[in-house]
DRENMAR-933668 format. One line per 4 residues: their letters; for each residue x, y, z of N, C-alpha, C. Coordinates in Angstrom, 2 decimals, padded with zeros to 5 digits. Layout:
! DRENMAR-933668
A) X:Y:Z:X:Y:Z:X:Y:Z  ...
***
This chain:
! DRENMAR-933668
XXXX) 000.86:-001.19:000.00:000.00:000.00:000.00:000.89:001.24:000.00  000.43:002.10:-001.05:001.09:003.42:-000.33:001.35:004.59:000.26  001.91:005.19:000.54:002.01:005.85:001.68:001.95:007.67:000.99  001.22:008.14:001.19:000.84:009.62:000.69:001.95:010.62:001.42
XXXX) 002.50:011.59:000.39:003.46:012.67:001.40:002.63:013.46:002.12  003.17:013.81:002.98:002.67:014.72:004.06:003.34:016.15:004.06  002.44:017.25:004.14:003.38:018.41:003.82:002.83:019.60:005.46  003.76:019.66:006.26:003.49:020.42:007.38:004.08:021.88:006.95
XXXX) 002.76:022.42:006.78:003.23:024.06:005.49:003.16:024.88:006.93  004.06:025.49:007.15:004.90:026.36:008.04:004.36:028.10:006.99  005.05:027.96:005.78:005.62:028.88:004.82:005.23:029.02:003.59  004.40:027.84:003.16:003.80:028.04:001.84:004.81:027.95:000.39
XXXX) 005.93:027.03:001.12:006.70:027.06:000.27:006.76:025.82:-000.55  006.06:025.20:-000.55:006.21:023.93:-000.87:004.53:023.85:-002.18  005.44:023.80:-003.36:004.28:023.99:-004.24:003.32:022.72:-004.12  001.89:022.47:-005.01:001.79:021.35:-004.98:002.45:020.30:-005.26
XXXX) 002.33:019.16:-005.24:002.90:017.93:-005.78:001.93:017.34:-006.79  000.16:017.33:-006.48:-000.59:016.06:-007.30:-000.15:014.92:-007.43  000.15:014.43:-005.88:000.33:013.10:-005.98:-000.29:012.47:-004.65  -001.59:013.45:-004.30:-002.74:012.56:-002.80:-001.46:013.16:-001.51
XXXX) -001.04:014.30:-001.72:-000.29:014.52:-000.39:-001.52:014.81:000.67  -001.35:015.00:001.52:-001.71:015.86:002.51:-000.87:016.86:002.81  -001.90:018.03:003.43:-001.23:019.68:003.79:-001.52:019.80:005.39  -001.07:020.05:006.10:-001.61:020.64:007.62:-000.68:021.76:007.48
XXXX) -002.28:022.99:007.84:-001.55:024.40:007.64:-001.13:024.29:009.26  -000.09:025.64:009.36:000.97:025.56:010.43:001.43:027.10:010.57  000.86:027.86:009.22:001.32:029.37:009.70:001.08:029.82:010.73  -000.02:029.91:011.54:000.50:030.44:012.65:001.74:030.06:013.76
XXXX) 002.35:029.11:013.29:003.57:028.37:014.14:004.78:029.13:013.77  004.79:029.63:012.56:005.98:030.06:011.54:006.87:031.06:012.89  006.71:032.10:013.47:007.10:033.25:013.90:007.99:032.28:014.81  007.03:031.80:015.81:007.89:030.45:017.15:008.86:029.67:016.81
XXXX) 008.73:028.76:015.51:009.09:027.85:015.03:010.26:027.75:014.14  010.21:029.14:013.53:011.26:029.03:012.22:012.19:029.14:012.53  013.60:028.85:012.26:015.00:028.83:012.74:015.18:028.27:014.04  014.44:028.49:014.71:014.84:027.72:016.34:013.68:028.17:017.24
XXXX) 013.15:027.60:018.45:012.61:027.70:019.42:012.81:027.48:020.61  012.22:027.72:021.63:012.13:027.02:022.72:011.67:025.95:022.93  012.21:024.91:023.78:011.79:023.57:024.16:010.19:023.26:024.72  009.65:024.61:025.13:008.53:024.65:025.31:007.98:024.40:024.50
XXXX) 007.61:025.03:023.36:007.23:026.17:022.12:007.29:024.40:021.09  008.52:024.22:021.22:008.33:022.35:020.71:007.43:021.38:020.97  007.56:021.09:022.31:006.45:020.11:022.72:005.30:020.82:022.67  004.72:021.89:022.53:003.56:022.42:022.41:003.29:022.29:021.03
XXXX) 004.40:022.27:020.00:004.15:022.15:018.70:003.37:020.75:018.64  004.79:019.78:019.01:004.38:017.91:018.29:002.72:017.87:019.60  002.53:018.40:020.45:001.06:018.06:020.88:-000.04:018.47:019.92  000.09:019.78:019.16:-000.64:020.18:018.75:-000.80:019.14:017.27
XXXX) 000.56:018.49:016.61:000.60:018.14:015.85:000.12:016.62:015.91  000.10:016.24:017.30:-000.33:014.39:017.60:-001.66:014.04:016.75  -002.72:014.81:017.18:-004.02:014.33:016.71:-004.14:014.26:015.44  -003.35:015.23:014.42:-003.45:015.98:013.38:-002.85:014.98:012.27
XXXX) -001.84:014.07:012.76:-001.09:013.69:011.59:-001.49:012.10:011.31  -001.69:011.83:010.37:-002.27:011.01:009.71:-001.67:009.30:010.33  -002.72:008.13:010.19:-002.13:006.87:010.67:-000.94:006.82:009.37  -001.25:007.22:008.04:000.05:006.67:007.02:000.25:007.75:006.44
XXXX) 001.37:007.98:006.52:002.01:009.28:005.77:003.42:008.46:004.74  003.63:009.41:003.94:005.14:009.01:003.65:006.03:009.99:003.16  006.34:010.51:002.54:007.85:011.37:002.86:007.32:012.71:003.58  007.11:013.17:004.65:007.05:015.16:004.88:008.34:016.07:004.83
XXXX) 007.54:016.93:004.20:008.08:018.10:003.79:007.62:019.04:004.47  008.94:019.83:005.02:008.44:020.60:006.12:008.93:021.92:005.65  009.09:022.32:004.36:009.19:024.16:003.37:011.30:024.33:004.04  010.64:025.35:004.08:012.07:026.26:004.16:013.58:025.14:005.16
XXXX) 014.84:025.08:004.86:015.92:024.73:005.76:015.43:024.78:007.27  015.07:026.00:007.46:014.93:026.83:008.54:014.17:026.13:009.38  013.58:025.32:009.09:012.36:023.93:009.75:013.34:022.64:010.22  014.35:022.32:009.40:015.19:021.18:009.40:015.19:020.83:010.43
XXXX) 015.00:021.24:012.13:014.97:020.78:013.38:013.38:019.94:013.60  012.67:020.23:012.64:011.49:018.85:012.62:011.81:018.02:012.43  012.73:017.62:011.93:012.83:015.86:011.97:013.24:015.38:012.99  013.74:016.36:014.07:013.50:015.50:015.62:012.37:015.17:015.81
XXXX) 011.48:015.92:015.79:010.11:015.51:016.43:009.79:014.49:015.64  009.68:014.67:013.80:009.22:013.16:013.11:010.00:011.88:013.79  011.33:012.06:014.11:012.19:010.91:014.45:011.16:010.57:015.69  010.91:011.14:016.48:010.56:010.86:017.79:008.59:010.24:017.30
XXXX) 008.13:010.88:016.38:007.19:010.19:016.32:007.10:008.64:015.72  007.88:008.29:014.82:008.73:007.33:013.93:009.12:006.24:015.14  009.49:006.86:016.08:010.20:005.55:017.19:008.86:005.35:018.37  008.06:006.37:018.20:006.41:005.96:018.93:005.72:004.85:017.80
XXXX) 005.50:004.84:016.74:005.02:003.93:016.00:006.14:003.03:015.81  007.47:002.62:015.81:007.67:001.32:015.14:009.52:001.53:015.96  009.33:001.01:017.00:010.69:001.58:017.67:011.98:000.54:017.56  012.10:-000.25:016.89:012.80:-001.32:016.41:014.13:-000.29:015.84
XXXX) 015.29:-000.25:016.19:016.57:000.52:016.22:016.24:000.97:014.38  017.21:002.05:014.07:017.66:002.61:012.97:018.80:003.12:012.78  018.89:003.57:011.41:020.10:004.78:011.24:019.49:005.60:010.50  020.02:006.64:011.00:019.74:007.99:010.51:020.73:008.54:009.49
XXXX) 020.41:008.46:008.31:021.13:009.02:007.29:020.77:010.42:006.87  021.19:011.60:007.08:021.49:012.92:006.90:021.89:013.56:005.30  021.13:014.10:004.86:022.43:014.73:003.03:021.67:016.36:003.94  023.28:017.24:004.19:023.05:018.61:004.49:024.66:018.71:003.91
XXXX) 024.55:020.07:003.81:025.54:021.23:003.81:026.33:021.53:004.62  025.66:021.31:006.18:025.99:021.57:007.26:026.24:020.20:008.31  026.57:020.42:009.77:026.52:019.19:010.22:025.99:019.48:010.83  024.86:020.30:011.64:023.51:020.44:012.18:024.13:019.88:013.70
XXXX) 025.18:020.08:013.72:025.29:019.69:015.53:025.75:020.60:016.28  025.97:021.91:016.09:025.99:022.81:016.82:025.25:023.56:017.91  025.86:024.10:018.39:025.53:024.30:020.31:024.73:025.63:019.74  023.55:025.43:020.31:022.34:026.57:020.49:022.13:026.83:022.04
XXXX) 021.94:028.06:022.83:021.82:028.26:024.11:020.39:028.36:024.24  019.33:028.43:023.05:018.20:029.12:023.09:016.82:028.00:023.22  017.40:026.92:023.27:016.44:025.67:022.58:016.73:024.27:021.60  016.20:024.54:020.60:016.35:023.98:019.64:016.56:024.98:018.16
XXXX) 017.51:024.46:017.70:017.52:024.88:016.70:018.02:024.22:015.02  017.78:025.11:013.58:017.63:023.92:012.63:019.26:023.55:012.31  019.79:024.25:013.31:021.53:023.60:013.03:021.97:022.93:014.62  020.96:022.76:015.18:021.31:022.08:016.17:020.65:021.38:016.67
XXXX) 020.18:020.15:016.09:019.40:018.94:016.43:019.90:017.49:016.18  020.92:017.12:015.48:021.55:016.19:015.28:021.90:015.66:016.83  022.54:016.33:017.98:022.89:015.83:018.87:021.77:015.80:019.81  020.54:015.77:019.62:019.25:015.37:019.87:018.95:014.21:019.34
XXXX) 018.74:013.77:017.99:018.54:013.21:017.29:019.71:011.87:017.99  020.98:012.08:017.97:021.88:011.09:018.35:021.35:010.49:020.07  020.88:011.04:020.30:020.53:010.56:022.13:018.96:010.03:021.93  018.52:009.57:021.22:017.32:008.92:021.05:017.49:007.29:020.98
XXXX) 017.33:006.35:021.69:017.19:005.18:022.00:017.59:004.53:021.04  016.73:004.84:019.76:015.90:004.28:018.53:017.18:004.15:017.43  017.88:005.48:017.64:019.17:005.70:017.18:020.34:005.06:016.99  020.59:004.13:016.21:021.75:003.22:015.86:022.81:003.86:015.86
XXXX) 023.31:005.23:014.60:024.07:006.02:014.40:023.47:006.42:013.40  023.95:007.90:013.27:023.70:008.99:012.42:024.98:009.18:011.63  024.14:009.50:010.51:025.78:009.65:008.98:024.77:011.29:008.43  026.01:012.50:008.52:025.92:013.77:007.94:026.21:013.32:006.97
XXXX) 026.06:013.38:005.87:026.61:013.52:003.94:026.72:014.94:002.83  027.90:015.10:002.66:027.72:016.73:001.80:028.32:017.48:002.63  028.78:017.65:003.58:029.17:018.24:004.22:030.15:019.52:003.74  030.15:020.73:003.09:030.92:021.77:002.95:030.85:022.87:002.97
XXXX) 030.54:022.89:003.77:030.72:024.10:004.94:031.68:023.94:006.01  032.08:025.36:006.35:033.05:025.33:006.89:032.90:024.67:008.50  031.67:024.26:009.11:031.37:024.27:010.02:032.56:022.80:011.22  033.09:022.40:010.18:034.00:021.75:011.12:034.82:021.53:011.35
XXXX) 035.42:022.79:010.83:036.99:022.55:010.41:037.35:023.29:011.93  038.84:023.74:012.04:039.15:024.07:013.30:038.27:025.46:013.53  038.25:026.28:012.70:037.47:027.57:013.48:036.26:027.22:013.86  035.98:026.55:013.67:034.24:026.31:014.48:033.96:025.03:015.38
XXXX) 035.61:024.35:015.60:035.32:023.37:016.51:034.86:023.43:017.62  034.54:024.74:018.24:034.63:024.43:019.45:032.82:024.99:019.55  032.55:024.97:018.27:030.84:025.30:018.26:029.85:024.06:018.14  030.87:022.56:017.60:030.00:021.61:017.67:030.07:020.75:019.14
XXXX) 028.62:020.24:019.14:028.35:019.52:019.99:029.38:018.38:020.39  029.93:017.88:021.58:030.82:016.92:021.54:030.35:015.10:021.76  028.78:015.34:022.51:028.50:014.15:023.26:028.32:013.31:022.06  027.73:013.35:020.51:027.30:012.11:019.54:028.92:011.95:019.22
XXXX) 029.92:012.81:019.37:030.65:012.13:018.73:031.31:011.79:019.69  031.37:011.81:020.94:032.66:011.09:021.72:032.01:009.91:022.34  030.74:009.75:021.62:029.60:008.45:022.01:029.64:007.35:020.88  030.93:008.59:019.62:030.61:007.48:018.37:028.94:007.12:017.50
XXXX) 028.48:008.07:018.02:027.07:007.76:017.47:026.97:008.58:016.41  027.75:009.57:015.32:027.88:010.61:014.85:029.16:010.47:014.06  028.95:010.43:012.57:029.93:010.47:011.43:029.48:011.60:010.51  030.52:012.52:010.60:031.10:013.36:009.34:031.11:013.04:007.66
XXXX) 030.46:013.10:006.92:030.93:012.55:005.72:031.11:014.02:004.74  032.14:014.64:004.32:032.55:015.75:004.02:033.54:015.60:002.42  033.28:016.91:002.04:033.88:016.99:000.61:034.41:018.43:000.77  035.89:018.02:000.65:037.18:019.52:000.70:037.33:019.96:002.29
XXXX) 036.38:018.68:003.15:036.35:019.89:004.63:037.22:018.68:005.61  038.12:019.33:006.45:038.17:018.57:007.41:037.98:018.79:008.94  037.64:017.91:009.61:037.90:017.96:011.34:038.88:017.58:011.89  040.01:017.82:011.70:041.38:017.00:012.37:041.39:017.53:013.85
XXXX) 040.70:018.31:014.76:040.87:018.68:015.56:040.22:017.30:016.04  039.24:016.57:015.56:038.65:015.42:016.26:039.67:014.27:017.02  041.00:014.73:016.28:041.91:013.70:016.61:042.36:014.30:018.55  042.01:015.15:018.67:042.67:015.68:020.29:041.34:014.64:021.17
XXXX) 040.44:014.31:020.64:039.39:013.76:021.25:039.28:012.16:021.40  040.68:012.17:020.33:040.43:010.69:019.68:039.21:010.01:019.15  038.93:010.98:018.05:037.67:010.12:017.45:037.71:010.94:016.45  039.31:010.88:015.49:039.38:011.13:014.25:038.80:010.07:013.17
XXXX) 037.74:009.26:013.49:037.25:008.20:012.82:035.69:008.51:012.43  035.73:009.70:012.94:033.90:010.59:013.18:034.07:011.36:012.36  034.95:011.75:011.27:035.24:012.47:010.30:035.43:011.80:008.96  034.45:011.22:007.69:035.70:011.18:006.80:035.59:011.99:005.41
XXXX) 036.67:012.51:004.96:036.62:013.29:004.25:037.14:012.88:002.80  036.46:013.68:001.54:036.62:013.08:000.34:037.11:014.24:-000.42  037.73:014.03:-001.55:037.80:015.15:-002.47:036.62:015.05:-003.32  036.06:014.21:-003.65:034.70:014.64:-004.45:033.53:013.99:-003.77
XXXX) 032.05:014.40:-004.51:031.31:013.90:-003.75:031.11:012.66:-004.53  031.40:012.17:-005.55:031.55:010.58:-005.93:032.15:010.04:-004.95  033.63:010.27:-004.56:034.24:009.41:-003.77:033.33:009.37:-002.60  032.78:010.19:-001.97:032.21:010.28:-000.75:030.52:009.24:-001.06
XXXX) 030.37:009.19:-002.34:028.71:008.19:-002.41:029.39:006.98:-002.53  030.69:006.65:-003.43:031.22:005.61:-003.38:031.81:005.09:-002.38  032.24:005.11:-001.17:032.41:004.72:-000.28:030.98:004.31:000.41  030.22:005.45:000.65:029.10:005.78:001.71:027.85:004.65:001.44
XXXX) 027.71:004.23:-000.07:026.44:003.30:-000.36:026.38:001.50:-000.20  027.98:001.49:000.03:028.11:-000.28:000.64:027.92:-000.01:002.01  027.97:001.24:002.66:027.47:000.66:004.20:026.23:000.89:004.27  025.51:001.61:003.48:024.06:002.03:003.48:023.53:000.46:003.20
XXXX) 023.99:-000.26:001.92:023.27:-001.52:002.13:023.36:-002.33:002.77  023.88:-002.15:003.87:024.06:-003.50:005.56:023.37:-002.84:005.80  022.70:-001.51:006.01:021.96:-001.15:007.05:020.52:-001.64:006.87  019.56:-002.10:007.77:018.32:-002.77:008.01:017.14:-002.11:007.79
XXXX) 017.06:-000.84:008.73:016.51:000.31:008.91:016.59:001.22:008.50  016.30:002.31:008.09:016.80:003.54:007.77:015.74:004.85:007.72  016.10:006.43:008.54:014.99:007.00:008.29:016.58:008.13:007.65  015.57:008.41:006.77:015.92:009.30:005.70:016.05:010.90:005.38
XXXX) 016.78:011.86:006.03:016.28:013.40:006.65:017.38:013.99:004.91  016.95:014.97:004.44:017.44:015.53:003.66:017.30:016.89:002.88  018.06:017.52:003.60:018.07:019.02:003.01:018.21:019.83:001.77  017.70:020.52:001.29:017.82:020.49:-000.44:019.40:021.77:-000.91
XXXX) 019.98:021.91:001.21:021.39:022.79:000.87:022.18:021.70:000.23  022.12:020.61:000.39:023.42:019.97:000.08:023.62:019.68:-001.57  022.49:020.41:-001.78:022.31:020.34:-003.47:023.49:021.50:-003.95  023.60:020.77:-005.76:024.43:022.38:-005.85:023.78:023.19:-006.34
XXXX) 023.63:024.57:-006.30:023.16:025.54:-007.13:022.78:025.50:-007.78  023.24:024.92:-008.80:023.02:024.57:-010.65:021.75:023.99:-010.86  021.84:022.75:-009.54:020.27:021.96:-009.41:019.41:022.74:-009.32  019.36:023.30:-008.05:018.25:024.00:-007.36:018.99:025.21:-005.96
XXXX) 017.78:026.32:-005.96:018.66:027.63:-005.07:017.98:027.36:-003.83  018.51:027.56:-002.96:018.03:027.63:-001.35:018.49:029.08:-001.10  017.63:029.28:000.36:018.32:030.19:001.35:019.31:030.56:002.01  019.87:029.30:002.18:021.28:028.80:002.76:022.75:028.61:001.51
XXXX) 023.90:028.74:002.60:024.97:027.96:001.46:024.83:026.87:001.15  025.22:026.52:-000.25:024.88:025.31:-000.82:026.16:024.49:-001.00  026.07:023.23:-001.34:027.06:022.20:-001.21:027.28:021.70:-002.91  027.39:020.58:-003.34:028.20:020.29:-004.78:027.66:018.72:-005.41
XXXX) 026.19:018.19:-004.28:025.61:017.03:-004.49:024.71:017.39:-005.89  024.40:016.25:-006.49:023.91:016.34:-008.21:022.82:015.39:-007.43  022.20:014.89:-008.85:020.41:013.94:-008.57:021.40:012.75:-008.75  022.06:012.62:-009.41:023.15:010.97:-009.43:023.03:010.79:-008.20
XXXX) 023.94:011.71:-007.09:024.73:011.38:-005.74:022.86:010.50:-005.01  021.80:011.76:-005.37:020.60:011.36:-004.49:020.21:010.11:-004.78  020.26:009.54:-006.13:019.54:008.58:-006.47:020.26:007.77:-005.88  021.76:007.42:-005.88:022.47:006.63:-005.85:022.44:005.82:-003.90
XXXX) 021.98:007.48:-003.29:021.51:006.99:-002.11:020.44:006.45:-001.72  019.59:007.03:-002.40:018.00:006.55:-002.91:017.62:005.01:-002.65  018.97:004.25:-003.78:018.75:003.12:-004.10:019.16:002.22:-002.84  020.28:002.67:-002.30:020.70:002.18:-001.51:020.39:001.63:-000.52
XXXX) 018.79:002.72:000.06:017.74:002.28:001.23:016.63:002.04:001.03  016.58:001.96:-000.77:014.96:001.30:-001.27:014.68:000.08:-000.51  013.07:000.20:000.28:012.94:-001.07:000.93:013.01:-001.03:002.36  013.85:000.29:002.89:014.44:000.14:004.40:014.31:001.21:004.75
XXXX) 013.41:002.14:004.53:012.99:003.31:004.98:011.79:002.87:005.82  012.07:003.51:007.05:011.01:003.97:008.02:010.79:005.27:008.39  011.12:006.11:007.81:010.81:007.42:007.83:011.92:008.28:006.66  011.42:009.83:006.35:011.69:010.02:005.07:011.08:011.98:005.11
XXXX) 012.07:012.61:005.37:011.89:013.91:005.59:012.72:014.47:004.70  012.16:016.04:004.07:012.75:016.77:003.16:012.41:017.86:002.81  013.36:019.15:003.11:013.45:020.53:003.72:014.25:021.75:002.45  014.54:022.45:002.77:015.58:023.19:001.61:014.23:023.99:000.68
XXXX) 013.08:024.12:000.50:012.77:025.09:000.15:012.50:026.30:000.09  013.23:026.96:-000.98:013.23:028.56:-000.70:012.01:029.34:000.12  012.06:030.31:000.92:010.92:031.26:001.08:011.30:032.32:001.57  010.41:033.71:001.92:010.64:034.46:002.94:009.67:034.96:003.75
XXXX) 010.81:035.33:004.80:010.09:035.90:005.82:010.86:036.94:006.99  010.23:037.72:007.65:010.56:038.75:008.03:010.29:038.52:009.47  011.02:038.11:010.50:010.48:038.09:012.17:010.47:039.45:012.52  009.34:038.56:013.47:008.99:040.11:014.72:010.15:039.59:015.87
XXXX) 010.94:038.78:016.03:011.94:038.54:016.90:013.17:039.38:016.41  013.71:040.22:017.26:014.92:041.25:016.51:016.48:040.03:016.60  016.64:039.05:017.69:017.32:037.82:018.13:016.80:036.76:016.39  016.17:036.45:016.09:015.98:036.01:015.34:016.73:036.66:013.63
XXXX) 016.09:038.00:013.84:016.54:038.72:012.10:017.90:038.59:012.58  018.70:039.07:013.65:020.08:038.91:013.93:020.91:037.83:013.40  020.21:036.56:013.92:020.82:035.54:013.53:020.94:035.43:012.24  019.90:035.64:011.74:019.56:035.46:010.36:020.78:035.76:009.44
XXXX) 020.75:037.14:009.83:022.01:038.10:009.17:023.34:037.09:009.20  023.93:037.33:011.04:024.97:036.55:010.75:024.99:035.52:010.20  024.58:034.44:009.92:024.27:033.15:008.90:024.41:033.16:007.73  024.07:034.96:007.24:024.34:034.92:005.60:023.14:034.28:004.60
XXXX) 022.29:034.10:005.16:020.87:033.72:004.47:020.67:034.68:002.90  020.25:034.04:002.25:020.21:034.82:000.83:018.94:035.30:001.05  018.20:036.54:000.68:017.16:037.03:000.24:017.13:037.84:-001.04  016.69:037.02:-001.92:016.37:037.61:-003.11:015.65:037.94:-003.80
XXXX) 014.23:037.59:-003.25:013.30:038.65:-003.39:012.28:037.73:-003.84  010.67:038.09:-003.32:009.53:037.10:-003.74:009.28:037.01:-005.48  009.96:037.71:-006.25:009.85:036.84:-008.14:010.77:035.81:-008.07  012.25:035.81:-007.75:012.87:035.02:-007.67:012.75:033.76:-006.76
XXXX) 012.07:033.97:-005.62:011.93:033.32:-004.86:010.71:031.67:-005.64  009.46:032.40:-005.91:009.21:031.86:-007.12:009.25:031.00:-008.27  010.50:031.56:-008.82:011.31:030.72:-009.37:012.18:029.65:-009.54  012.58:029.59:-007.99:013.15:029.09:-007.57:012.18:027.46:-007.05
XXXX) 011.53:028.04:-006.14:010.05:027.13:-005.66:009.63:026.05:-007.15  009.73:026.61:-007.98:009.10:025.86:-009.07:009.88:024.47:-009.65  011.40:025.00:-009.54:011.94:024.37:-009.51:012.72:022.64:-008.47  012.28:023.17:-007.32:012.28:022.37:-005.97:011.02:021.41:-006.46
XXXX) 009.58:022.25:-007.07:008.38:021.24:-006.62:009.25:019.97:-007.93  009.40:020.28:-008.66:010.09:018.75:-009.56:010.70:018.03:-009.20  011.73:018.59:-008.11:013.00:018.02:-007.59:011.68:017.13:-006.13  010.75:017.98:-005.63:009.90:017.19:-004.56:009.23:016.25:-005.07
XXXX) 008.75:016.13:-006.02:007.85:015.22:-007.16:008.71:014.04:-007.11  009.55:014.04:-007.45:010.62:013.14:-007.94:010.91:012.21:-006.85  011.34:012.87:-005.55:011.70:012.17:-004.18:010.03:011.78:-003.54  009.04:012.97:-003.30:008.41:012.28:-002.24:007.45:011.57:-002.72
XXXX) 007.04:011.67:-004.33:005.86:010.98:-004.34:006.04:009.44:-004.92  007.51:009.00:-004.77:007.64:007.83:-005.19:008.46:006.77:-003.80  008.87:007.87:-002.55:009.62:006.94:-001.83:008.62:006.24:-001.15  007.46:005.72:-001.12:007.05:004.51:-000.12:006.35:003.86:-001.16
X) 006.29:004.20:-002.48:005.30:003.20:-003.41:005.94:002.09:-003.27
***
């Protein structure tokens, strides 16, 4: 039987599909929710969201990067229905394990995500950004990786500082992103389980534009992962569409800024969207047939 995408519209960024999705509107959540929240402000979310979400869903799409900290909560709903261990396979730009003082946030949930029971180990993929090289070591989280529950998979970037920790083995780094799928898809097929989180930064440009910096992954690298967990998906999330928006939080536009977020304006924005819904077509309305 199959499993219909689910689209939790925050932002309105997520064009149709025509393929029996479901929509649960969510704008009023957008202001609380987007880029990061409070831990409150969370569990008040997934309550509000319990009743709401369907017995069968299959891939959600949750609009803008800026959401990417939902797939904790999907993970956590994912291990309420069917809690039999997994791995969490990751394609970002970023390694989403960085230290937030404020809550939760969409670059800092991985080491959430790693302390969940259900959690076998987590694999980042795409990784290039600068986020782990020595200037920003001391911004990622330390507990998934000195737990080993947490691998690096990176192109041009390295973590050698991981080696003072001894767990230069939580890093590995490629010169291209072939080498990095070619390595990465014989361990994907031992794996049993698999829930599936994927950001549309780790795409390159050329593919498709985000908000965020983008990474150097093609539709080859996706498919190639694609194939890898056809069959072994238990969950299946996917983020990276363009939008905008303007907070009434002045802590929020701040961040924003420093981050370097692109705003280029609602025609382009547009344009951009149109292009994602093909690239969403493609992934969500075929991963649980």
């Amino acid at each position: 039987m199959s499993s219909p995408p689910l689209i939790l519209d925050f932002d309105a960024s997520v064009l149709p599909l025509d393929c029996g999705e479901t929509r649960i509107p969510l704008s009023d959540w957008q202001e609380d929710i987007r880029f990061g929240c409070s831990w409150r402000r969370f569990a008040a979310l997934e309550a509000h969201l319990a009743p709401l979400l369907p017995k069968r869903y299959g891939c959600v799409l949750t609009g803008s990067g800026d959401f990417h900290h939902l797939s904790l909560l999907l993970l956590r709903e994912t291990a309420r229905r069917a809690p039999e261990p997994f791995d969490l396979v990751v394609c970002d730009n970023h390694p989403d394990n960085m230290r937030y003082a404020f809550g939760l946030h969409c670059g800092s949930w991985i080491s959430h995500a790693a302390a969940l029971p259900c959690v076998r180990q987590v694999h980042v993929l795409g990784i290039c950004s600068p986020d782990i090289t020595w200037r920003h070591a001391w911004e990622n989280r330390l507990s998934p990786l000195l737990r080993r529950k947490l691998v690096y998979w990176s192109v041009n970037k390295r973590a050698n500082w991981l080696s003072l920790i001894r767990r230069a083995e939580c890093c590995r780094s490629f010169l291209s992103a072939n080498a990095l799928i070619e390595a990465f898809v014989p361990l994907a097929e031992t794996f049993s389980r698999v829930y599936f989180s994927l950001d549309k930064d780790v795409l390159s440009p050329a593919l498709a534009r985000t908000n965020w910096d983008q990474g150097i992954f093609e539709e080859g690298h996706i498919a190639a992962l694609m194939g890898a967990v056809v069959g072994k998906l238990v969950g299946f999330d996917l983020c990276g569409d363009p939008s905008e928006y303007v907070y009434k939080s002045r802590l929020k536009r701040l961040m924003r800024r420093l981050d370097g977020q692109q705003e280029p304006g609602r025609e382009a924005i547009l344009d951009w969207q149109k292009r994602h819904r093909d690239i969403n077509r493609s992934l969500a309305c075929s991963a649980f047939r």
